[in-house]
C-alpha positions in Angstrom: -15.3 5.4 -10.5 -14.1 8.7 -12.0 -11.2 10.3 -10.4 -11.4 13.3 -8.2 -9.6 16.7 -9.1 -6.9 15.4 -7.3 -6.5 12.4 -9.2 -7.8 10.1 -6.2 -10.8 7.8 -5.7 -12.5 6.6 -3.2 -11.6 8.5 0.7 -12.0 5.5 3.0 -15.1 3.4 1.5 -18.6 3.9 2.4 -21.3 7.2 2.5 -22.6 5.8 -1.1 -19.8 6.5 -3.1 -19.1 3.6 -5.4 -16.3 1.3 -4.6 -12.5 1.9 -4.6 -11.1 0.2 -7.5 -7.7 -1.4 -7.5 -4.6 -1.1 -10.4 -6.2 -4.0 -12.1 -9.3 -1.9 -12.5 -11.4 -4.0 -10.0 -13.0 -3.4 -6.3 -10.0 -2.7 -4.2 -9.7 -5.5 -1.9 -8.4 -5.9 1.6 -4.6 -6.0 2.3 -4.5 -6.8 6.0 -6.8 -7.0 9.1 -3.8 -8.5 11.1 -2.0 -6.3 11.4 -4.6 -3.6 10.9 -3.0 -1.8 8.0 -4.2 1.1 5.7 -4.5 4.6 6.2 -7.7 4.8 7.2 -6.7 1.3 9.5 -9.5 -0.4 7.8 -7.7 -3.1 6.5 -7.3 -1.5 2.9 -4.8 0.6 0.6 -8.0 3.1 0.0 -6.7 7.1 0.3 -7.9 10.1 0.0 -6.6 14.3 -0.2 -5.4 13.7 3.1 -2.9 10.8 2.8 -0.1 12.6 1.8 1.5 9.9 1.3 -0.4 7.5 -0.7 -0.4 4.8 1.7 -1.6 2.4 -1.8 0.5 -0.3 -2.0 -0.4 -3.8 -0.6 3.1 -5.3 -0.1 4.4 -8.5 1.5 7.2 -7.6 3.9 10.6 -8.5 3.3 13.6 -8.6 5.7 15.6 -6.8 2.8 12.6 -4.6 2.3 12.5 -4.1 6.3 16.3 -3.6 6.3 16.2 -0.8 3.8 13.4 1.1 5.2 14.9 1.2 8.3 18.1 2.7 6.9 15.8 5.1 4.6 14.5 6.7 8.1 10.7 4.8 8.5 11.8 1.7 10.7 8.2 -0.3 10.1 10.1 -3.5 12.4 10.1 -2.1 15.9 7.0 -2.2 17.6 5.5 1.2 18.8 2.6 -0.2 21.3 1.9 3.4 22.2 0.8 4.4 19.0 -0.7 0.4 18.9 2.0 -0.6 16.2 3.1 -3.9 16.6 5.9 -3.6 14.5 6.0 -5.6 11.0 8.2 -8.8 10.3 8.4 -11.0 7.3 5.4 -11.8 5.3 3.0 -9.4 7.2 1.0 -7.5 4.5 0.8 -3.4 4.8 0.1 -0.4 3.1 3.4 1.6 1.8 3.8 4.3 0.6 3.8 3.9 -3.4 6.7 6.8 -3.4 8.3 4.4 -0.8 7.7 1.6 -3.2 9.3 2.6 -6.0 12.6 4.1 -4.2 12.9 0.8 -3.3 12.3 -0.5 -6.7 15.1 1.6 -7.7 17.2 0.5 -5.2 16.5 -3.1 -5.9 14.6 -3.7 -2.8 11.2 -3.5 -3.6 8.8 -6.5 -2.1 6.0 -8.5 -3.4 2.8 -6.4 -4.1 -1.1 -7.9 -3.7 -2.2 -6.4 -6.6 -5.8 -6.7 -6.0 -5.7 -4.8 -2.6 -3.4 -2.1 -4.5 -5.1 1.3 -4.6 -5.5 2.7 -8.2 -3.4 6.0 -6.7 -0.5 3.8 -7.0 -0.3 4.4 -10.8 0.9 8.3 -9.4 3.8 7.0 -8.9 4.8 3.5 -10.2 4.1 1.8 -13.2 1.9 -1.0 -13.7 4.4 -3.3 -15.4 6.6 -3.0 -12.2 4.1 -3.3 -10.1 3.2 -6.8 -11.6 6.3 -7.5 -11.8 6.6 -8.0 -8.8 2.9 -9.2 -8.3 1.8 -12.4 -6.0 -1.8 -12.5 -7.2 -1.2 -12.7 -11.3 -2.0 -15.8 -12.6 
């Protein structure tokens, strides 16, 4: 599918508009039902105009990765029940931010990424070969 003016595809799935397509160049696939995870809280790393901030990459949460996102202001481990956030731990999959992603690349901090459920917008901001780099679904 052909980018937008803003450089994004796809807006949340659905109203006949073909399918998102991942940083492998395939149909974007889900990152996590449980817990419900991408900015839409459909289970995928889709975006649109409106996510800000890029909410693209499918990641595999770390307790380093946890650890320095907490200290970098956006603590994703404590559990927020009135905004229906359980709070992440280890090995939960989510959607972060790809600028998130790659400060943590730089720091050396970076976790795992599912590149199959990684949102094409991703690529704005990190590069493929670090992205597979640290890939869990390249065989």
């Amino acid at each position: 599918m052909p980018l937008d003016d803003s450089g994004w595809s796809g807006g949340g799935g659905g109203g006949g508009r073909a399918p998102s397509r991942n940083v492998m160049g395939g149909t974007l696939e889900a990152c996590s039902l449980s817990p419900m995870t991408g900015f839409f809280r459909n289970g995928c790393c889709d975006t649109s105009r409106e996510d800000v901030g890029s909410h693209t990459v499918c990641v595999v949460m770390t307790r380093e990765f946890l650890a320095f996102s907490k200290q970098a202001g956006n603590d994703l481990s404590t559990p927020m029940p009135e905004y229906g956030f359980p709070g992440l731990k280890p090995g939960d999959r989510w959607c972060l931010c790809a600028p998130r992603w790659q400060e943590a690349l730089d720091a050396n901090s970076a976790p795992r990424v599912v590149l199959r459920a990684t949102h094409e917008g991703a690529l704005q901001y990190c590069e493929l070969v670090d992205l597979k780099r640290y890939a869990i679904d390249l065989s």
